[in-house]
KEVO-376502 format. One record per residue: y, x negated, z negated of N, C-alpha, C, O, CB in turn. Coordinates in nm, 2 decimals, always signed. Each point is the difference from the previous one (the first is absolute). Glycine has a CB too. Layout:
N
(r (Y,X,Z),(Y,X,Z),(Y,X,Z),(Y,X,Z),(Y,X,Z)),
...
end
This chain:
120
(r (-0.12,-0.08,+0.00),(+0.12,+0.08,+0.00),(+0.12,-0.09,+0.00),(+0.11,+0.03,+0.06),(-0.23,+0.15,-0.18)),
(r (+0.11,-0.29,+0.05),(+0.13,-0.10,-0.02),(+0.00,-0.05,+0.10),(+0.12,-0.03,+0.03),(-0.12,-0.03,-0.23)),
(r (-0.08,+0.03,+0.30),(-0.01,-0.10,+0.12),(+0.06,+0.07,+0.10),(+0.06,-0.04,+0.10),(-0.28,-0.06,-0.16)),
(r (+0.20,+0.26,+0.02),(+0.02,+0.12,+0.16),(+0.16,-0.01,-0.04),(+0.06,-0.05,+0.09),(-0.31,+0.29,-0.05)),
(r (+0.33,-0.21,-0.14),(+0.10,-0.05,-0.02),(+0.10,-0.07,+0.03),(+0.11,+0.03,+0.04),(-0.22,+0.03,-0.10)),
(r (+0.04,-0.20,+0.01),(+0.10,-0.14,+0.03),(-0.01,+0.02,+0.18),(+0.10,-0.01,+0.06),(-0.17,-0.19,-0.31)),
(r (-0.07,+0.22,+0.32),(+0.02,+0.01,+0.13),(+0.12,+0.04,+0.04),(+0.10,-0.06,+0.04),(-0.29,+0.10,-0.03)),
(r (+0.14,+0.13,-0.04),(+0.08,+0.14,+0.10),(+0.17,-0.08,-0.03),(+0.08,-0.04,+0.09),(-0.28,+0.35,-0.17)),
(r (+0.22,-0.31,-0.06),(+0.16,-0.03,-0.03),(+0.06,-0.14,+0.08),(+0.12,+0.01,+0.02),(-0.16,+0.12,-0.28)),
(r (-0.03,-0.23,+0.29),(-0.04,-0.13,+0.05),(+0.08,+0.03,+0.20),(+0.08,-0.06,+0.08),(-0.38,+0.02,-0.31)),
(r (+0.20,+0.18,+0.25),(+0.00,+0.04,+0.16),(+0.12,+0.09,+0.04),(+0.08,+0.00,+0.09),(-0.33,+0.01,-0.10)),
(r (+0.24,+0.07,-0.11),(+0.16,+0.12,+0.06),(+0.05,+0.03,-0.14),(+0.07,+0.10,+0.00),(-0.16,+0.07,+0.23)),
(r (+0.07,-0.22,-0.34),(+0.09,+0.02,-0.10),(-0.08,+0.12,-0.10),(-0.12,+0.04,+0.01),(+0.36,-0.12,+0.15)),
(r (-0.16,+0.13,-0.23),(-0.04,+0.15,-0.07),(-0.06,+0.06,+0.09),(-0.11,+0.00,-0.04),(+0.29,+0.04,-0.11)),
(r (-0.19,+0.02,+0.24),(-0.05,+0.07,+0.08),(-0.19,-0.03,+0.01),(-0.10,+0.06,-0.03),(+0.39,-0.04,+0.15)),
(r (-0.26,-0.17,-0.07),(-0.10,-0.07,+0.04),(-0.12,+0.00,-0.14),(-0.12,+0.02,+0.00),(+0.31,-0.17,+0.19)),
(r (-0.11,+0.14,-0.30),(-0.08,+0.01,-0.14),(-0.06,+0.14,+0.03),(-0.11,+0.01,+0.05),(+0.27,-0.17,-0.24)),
(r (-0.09,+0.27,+0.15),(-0.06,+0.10,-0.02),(-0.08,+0.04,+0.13),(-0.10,+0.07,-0.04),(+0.28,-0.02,-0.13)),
(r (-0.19,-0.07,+0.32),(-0.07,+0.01,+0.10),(-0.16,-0.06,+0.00),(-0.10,+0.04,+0.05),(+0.33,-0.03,+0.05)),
(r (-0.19,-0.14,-0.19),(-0.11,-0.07,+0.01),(-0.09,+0.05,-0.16),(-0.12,+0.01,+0.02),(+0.27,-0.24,+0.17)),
(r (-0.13,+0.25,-0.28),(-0.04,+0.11,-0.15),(-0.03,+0.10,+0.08),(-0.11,+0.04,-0.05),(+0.27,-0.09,-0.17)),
(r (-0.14,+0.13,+0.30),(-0.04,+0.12,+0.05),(-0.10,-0.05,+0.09),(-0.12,+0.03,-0.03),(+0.33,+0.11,+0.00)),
(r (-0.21,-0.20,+0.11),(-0.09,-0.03,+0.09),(-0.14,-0.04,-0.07),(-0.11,+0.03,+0.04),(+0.31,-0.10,+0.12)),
(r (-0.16,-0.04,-0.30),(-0.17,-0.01,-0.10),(+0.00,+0.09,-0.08),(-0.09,-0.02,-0.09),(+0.06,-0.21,+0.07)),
(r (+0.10,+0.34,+0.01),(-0.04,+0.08,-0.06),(-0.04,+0.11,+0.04),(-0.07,+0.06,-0.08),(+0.18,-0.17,-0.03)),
(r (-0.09,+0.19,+0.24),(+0.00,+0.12,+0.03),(-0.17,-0.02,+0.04),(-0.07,+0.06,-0.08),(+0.36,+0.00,+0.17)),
(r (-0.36,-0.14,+0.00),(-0.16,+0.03,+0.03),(-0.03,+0.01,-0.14),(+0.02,+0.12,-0.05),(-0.08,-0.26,+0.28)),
(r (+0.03,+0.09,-0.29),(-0.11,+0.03,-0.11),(+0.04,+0.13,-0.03),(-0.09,+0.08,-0.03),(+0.05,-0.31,-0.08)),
(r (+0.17,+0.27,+0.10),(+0.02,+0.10,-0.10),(-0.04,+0.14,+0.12),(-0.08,+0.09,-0.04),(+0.31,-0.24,-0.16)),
(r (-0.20,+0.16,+0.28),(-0.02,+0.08,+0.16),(-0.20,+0.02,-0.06),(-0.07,+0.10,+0.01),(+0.31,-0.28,+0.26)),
(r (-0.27,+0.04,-0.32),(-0.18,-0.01,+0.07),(-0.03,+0.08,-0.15),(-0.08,+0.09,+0.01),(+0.00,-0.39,+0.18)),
(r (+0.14,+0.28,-0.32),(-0.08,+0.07,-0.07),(+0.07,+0.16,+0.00),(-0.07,+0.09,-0.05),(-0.01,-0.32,-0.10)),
(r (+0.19,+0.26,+0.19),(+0.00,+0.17,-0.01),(-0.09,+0.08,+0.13),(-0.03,+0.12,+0.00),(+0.31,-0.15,-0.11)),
(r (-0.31,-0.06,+0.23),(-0.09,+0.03,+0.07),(-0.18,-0.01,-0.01),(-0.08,+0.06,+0.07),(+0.30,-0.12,+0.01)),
(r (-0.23,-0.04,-0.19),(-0.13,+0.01,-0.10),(+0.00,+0.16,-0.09),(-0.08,+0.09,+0.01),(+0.09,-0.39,-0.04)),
(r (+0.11,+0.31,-0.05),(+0.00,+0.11,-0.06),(+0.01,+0.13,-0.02),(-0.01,+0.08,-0.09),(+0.04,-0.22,+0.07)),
(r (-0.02,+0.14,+0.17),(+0.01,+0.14,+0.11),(-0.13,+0.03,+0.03),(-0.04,+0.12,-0.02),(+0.25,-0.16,+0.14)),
(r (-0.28,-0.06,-0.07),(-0.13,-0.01,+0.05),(-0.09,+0.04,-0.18),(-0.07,+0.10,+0.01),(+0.13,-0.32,+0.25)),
(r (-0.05,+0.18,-0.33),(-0.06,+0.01,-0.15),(+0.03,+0.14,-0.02),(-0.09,+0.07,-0.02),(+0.12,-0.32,-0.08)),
(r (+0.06,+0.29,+0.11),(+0.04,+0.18,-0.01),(-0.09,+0.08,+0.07),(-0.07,+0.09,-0.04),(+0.31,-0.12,+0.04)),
(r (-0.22,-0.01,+0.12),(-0.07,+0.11,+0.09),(-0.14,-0.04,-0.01),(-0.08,+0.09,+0.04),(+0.27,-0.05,+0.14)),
(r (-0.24,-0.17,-0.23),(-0.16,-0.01,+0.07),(-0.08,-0.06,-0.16),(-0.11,-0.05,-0.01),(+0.16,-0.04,+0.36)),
(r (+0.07,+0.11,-0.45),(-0.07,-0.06,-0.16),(-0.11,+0.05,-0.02),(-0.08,-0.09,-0.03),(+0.27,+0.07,-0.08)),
(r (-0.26,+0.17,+0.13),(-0.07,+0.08,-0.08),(-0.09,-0.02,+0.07),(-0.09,+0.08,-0.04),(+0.21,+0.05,-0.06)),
(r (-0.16,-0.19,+0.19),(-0.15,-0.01,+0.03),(-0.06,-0.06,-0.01),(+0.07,-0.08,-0.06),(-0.04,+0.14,+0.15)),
(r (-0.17,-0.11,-0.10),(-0.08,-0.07,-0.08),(-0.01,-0.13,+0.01),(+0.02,-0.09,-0.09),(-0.12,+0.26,+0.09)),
(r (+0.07,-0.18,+0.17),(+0.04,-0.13,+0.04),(+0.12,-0.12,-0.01),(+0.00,-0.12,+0.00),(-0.11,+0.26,+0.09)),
(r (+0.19,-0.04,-0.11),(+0.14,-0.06,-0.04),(-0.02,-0.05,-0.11),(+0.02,-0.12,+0.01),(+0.12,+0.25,+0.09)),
(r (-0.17,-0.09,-0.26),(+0.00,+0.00,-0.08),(-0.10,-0.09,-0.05),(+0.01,-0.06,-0.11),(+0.09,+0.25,+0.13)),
(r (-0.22,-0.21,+0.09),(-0.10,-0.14,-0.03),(+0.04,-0.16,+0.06),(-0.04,-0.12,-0.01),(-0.15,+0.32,+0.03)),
(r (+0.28,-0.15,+0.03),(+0.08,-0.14,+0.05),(+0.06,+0.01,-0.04),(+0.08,-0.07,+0.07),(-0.10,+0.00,+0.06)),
(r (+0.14,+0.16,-0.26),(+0.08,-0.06,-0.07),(-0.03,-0.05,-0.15),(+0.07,-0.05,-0.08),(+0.05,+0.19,+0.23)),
(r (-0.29,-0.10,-0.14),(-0.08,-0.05,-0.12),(-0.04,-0.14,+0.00),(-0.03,-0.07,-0.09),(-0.05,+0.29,+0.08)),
(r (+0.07,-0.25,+0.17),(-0.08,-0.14,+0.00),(+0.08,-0.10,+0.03),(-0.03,-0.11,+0.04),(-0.18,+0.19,+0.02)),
(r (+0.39,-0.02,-0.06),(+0.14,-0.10,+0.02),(-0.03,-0.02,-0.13),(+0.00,-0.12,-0.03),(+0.20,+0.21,+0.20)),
(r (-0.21,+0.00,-0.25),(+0.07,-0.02,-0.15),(-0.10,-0.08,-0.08),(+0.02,-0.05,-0.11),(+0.11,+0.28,+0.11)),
(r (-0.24,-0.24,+0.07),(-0.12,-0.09,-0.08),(+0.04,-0.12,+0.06),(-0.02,-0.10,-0.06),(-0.19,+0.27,+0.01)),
(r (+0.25,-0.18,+0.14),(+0.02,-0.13,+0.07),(+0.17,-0.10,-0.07),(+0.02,-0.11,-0.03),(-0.17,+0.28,+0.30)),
(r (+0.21,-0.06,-0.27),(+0.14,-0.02,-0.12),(-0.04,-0.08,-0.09),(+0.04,-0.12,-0.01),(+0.06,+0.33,+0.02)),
(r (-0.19,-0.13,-0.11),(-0.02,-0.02,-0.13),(-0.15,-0.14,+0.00),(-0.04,-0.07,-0.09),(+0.14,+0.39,+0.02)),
(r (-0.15,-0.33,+0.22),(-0.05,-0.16,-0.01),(+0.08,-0.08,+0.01),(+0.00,-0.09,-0.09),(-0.16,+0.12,+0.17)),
(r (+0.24,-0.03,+0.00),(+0.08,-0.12,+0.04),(+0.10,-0.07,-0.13),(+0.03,-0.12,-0.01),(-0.04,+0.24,+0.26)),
(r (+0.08,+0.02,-0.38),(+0.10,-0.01,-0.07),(-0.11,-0.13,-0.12),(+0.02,-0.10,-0.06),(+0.16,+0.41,+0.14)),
(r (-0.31,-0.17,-0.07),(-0.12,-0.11,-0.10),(-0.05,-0.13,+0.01),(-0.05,-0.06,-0.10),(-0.03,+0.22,+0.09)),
(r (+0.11,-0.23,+0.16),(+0.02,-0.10,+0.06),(+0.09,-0.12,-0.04),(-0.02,-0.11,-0.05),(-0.04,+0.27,+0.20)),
(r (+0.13,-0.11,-0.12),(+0.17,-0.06,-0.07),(+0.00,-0.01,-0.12),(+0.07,-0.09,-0.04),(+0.06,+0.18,+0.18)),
(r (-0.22,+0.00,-0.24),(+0.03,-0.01,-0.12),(-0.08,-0.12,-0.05),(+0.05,-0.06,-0.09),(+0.01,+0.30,+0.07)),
(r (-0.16,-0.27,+0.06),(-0.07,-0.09,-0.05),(-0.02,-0.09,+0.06),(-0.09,-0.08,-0.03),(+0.01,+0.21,-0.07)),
(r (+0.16,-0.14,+0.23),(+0.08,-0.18,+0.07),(+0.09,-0.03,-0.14),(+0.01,-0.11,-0.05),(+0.04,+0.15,+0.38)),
(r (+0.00,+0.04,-0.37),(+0.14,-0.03,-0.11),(-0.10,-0.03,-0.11),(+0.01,-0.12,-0.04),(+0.23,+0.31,+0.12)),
(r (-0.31,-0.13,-0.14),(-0.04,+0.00,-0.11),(-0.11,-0.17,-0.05),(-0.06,-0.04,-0.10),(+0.10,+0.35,+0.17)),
(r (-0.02,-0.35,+0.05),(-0.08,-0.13,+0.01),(+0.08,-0.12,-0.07),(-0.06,-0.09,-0.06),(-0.05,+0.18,+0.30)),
(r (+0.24,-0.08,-0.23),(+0.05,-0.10,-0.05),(+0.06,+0.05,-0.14),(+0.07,-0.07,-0.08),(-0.03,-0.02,+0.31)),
(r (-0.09,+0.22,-0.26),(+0.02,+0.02,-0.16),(-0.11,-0.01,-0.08),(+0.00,+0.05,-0.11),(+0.17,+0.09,+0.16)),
(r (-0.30,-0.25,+0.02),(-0.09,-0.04,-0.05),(+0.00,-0.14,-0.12),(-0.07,-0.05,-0.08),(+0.01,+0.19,+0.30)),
(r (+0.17,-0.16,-0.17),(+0.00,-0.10,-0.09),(+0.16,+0.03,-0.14),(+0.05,-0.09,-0.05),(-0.21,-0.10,+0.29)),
(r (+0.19,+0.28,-0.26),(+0.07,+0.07,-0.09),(-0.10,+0.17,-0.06),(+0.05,+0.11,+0.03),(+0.22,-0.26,+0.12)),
(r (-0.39,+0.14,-0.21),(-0.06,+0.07,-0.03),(+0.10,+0.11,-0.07),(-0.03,+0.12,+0.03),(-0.16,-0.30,-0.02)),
(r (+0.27,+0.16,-0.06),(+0.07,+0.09,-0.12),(+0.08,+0.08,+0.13),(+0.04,+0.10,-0.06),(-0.01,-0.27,-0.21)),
(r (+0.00,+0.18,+0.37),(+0.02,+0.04,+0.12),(-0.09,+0.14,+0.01),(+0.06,+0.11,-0.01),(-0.01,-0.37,+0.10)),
(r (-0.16,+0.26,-0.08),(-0.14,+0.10,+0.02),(+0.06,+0.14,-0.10),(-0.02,+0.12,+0.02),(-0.22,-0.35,+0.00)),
(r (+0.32,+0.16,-0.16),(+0.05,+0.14,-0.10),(+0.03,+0.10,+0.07),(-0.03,+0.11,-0.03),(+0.12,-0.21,-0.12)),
(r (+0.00,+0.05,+0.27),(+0.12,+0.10,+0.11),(-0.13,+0.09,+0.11),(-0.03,+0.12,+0.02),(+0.29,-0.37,+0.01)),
(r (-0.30,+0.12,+0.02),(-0.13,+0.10,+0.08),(-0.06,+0.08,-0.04),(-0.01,+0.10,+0.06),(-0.03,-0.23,+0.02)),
(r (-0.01,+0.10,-0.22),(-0.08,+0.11,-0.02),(+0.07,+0.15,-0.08),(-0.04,+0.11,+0.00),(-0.15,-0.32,+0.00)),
(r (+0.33,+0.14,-0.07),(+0.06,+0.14,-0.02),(+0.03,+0.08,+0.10),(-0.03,+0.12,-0.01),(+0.11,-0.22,-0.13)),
(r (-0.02,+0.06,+0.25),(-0.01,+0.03,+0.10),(-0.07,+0.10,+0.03),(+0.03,+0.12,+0.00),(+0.01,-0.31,+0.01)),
(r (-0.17,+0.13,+0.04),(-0.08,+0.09,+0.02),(-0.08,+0.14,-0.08),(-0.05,+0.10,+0.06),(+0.08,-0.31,+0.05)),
(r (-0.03,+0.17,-0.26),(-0.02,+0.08,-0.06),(+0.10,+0.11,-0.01),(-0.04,+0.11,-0.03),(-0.09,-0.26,-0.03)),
(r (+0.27,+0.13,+0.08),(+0.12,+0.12,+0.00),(-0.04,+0.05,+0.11),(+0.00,+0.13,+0.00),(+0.21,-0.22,-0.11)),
(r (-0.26,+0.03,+0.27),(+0.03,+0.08,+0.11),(-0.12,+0.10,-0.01),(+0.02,+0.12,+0.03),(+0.12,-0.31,+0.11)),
(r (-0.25,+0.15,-0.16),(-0.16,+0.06,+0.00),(-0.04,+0.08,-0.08),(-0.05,+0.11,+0.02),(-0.01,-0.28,+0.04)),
(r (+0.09,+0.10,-0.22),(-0.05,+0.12,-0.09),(+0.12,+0.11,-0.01),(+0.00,+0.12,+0.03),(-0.17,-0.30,-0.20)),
(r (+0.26,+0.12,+0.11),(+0.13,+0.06,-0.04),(+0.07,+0.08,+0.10),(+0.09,+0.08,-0.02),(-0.06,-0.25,-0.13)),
(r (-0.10,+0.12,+0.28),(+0.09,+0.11,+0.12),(+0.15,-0.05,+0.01),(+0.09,+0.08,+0.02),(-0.23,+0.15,-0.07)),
(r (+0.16,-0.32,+0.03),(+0.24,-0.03,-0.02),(-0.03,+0.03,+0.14),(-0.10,-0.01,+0.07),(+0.28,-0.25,-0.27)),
(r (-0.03,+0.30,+0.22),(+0.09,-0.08,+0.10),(-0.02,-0.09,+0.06),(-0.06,-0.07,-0.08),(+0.16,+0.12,+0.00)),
(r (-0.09,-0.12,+0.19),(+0.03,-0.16,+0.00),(+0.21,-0.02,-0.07),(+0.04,-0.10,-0.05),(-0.27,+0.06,+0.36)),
(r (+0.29,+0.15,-0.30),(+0.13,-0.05,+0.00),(+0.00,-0.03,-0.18),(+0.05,-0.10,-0.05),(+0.08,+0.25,+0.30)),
(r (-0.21,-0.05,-0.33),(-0.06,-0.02,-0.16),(-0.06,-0.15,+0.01),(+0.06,-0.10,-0.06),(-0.15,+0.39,+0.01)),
(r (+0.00,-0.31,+0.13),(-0.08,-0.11,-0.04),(+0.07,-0.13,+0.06),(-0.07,-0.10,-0.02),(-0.14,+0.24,+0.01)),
(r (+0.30,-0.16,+0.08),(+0.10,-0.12,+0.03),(+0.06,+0.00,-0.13),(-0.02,-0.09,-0.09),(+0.09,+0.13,+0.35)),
(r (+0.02,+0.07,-0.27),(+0.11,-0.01,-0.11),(-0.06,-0.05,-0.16),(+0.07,-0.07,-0.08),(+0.06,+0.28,+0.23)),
(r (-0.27,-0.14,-0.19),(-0.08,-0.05,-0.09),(-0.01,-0.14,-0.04),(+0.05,-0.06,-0.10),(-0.14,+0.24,+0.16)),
(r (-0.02,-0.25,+0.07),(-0.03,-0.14,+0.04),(+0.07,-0.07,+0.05),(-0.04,-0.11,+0.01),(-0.12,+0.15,+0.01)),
(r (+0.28,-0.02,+0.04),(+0.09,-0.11,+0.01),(+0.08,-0.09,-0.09),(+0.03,-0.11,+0.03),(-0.03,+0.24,+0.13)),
(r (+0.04,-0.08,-0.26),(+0.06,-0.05,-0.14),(-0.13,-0.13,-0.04),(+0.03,-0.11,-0.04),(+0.10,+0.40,-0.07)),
(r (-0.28,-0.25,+0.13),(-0.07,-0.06,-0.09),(-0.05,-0.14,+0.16),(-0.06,-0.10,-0.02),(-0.03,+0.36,-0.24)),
(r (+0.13,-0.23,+0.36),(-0.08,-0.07,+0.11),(+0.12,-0.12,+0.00),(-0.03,-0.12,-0.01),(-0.11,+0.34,+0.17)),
(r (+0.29,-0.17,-0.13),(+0.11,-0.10,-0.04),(+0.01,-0.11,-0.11),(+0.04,-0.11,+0.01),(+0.05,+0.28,+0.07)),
(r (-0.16,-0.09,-0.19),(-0.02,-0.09,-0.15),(-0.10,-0.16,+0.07),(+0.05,-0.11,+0.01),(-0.08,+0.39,-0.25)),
(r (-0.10,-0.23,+0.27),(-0.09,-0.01,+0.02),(+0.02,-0.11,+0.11),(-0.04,-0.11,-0.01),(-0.03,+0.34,-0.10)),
(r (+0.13,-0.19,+0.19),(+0.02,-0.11,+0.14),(+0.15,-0.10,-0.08),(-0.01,-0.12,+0.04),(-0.07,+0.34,+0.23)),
(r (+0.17,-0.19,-0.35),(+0.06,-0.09,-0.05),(-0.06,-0.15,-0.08),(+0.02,-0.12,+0.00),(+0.12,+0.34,+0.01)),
(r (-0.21,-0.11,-0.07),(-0.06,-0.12,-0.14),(-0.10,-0.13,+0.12),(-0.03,-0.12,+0.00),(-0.04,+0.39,-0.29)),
(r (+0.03,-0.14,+0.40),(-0.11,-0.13,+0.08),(+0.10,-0.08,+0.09),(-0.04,-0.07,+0.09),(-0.20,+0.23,-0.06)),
(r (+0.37,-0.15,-0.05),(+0.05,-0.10,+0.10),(+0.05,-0.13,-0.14),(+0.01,-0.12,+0.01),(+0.08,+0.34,+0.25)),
(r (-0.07,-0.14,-0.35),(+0.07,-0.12,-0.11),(-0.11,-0.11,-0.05),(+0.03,-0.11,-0.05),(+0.13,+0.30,-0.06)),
(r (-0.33,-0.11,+0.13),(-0.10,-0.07,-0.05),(+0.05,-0.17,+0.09),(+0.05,+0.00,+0.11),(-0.26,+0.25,-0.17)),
(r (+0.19,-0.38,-0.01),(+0.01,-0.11,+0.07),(-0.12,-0.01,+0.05),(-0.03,-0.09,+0.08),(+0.19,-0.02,-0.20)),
end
């Protein structure tokens, strides 16, 4: 977005800024109200709904993926794992939020990641 900017303003000034922000911004935004039109008219059918089941399982690999590329280097700060597994126990048993379970575990994950940067 900063880049379409310094361009556009770079090429024709203000104009050029806002031409060139519209220009990276309008497809995507065009492609998902044209997704969401399509989801209106054709959501309730079955088919639809099994490929929005096996996006969302596919979501929820990839996010599980990432979590435990990251989680690899908090192998060697064990006291780290407190956060994971609170974590997980607020989201699973307790049902939170995620915006509950940020706001919860972030106070204790900050502590937690400080003290491991002061360790010598």
């Amino acid at each position: 977005m900063n880049l379409a900017v310094c361009i556009g303003s770079r090429f024709a000034g203000v104009k050029g800024a806002f031409a060139a922000v519209a220009g990276l911004v309008l497809g995507p935004i065009s492609l998902v109200l044209v997704l969401a039109a399509l989801y209106d008219q054709y959501g309730s059918l079955a088919a639809v709904q099994g490929v929005l089941r096996g996006i969302s399982a596919v979501g929820v690999g990839l996010i599980a993926a990432t979590g435990f590329k990251m989680m690899r280097d908090e192998f060697r700060y064990p006291l780290m794992f407190i956060v994971v597994a609170f974590t997980f126990v607020a989201a699973t048993v307790f049902h939170l939020a995620l915006g509950w379970v940020v706001v919860i575990a972030l106070p204790l994950g900050l502590w937690l990641a400080w003290r491991k940067v002061k360790q010598p």
